[in-house]
Residue, then its C-alpha position, 0 to 999 in steps of 0.5 A: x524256427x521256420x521252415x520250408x517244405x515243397x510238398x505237393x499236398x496237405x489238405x485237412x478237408x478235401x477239395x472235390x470238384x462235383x463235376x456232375x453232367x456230360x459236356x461232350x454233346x455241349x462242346x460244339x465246333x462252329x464251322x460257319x464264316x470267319x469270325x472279324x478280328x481274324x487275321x490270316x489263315x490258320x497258324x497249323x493244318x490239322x497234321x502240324x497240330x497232330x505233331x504237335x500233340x504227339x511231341x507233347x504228349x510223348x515229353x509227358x509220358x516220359x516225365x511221367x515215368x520218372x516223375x521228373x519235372x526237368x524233363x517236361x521243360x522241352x514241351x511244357x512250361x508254367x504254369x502247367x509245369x508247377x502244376x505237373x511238378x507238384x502232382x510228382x511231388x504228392x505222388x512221391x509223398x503217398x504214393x497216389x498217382x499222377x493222374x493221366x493226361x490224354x491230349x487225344x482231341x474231340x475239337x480243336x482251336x488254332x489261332x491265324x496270326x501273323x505274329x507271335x504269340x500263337x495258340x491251340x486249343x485242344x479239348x479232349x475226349x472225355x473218357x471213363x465218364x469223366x469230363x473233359x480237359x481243356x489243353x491251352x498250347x502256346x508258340x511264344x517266339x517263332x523259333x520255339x516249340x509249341x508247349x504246354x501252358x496250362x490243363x483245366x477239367x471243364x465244368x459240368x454242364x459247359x457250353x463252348x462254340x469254338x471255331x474249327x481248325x481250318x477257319x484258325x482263331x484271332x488270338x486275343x491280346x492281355x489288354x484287348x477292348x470289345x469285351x465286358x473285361x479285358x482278358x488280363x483283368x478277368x483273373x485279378x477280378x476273380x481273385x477279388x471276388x474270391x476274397x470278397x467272400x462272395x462266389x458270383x457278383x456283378x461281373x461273375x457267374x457263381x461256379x462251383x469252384x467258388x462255392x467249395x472254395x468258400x465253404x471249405x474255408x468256412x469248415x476249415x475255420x469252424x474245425x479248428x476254432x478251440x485252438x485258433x485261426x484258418x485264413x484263406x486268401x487269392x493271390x493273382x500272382x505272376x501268371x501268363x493270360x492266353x485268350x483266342x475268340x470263340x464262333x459267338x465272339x465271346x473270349x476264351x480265357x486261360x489263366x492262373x492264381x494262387x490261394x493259402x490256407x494259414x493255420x494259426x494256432x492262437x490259444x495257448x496250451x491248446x491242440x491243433x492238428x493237420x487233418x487229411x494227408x497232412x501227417x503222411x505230407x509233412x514229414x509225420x509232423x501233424x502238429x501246428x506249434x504256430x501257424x502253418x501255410x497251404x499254398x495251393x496252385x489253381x489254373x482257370x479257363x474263362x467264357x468273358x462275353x463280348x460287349x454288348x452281348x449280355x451275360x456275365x464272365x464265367x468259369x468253365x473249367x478249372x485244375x488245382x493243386x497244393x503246391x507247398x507249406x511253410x510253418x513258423x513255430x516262432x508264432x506259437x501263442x502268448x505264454x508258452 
């Protein structure tokens, strides 16, 4: 038997970014000459993008409320709205809550384009001594809101120069060259790595995400070795690729992918159990008669050098949420 549950969260060993150090003082807005690539005057005043900011945030609040993922589709759209709906949906499952969103600007970037896509890029206070969120904003058609595409949490210790809202920012395409990796390349290549087992190589930094990612797969497998198996694996999946340039010429990055942990119960008569929230998450059934999913959404912001600069990419922030499990008892082991 198979069977499918939307759940936002089932976990048996948690993922918790040590987002250690303040960012605010290493969030620095250039405010020298245009940058080459740019193409016109910026897309949005400071006032246009402050109505910008208050439609969203007010669409959120009220989505909040209810925690009704239909309502944000005015002014969000995926994968930010994946990663919203699952956060309603672990809410809703053990009552934690929805964590709050603050659209409230320390430094602002606005791409100058003269066609479409558009963008901004808002990085937020940080508040509660807490870091803060990069807000990606797209404009997809001229006729469309602006809506929200995706949020991460910078990464302790993050340096990012961006260009001021009255200088705007060219908006980079998925396959623009001048870079050490297009920036359609930059998730699929993380990915790669991910499953590599390895969290930095010749063309990424190590970060933080990646060495938990790793270990807690690791501890995962380690826990549950009497009765079977965890598998974790990436997936690029079907995602947008927002980048705009930053002051050092440099590509800003956002993107998203997904990664599962597979728990496969292998031994016969053995015990294996969801640990963590998974009871409470899956119904009340803790048990794995034959294998039983995690599918998690990530959604990830990237500093990819220019050519020539030196360096490698890097993830500077990053958001994550479990989205979903599937089990099928069918795969139980061999003699029972």
């Amino acid at each position: 038997m198979r069977r499918s549950r939307e759940l936002a969260a089932l976990t048996a060993l948690s993922l918790t970014l040590a987002l250690t150090g303040c960012a605010q003082d290493d969030l620095l807005v250039e405010s020298g000459a245009q940058s080459e690539g740019q193409s016109g005057s910026p897309n949005l005043d400071a006032d246009r993008v402050d109505t910008v900011l208050q439609a969203i945030s007010s669409t959120v609040e009220a989505a909040d409320a209810k925690q009704d993922g239909a309502l944000l589709r005015p002014r969000v759209t995926d994968p930010a709205l994946r990663m919203r709906e699952a956060q309603y949906a672990l809410s809703k499952a053990d009552g934690s809550p929805v964590p709050t969103l603050d659209f409230t600007a320390q430094s602002l970037t606005v791409t100058n384009d003269v066609s479409w896509p558009r963008a901004v890029v808002d990085i937020s206070q940080a508040s509660d001594g807490g870091l803060p969120h990069v807000f990606v904003i797209t404009q997809e058609e001229p006729r469309e809101p602006y809506r929200l595409q995706s949020w991460v949490r910078l990464l302790g210790g993050t340096s990012l120069t961006t260009l001021s809202i009255e200088q705007g920012s060219a908006h980079l395409d998925p396959d623009a060259t001048g870079f050490t990796v297009a920036p359609r390349d930059t998730v699929p290549g993380y990915v790669e790595m991910l499953n590599s087992g390895t969290a930095g190589d010749d063309t990424f930094t190590a970060d933080e995400f990646a060495n938990i990612y790793l270990a807690d797969a690791k501890s995962l497998n380690d826990s549950v070795q009497a009765a079977g198996t965890v598998t974790a694996l990436a997936s690029t999946g079907d995602f947008p690729v927002t980048a705009v340039e930053l002051a050092d010429g440099s590509a800003l990055v956002s993107g998203a992918f997904t990664y599962s942990h597979t728990y496969a119960r292998t031994v016969a008569r053995s015990t294996m159990k969801l640990g963590g929230k998974a009871a409470a998450l899956n119904e009340g059934d803790d048990s794995v008669t034959g294998t039983v999913t995690v599918n998690y959404l990530v959604t990830a912001l990237f500093r990819v050098p220019a050519e020539g600069a030196g360096g490698k990419v890097s993830l500077v922030g990053v958001e994550r949420a479990i989205e979903s499990t599937s089990r099928d008892d069918s795969a139980k082991p061999e003699g029972e």
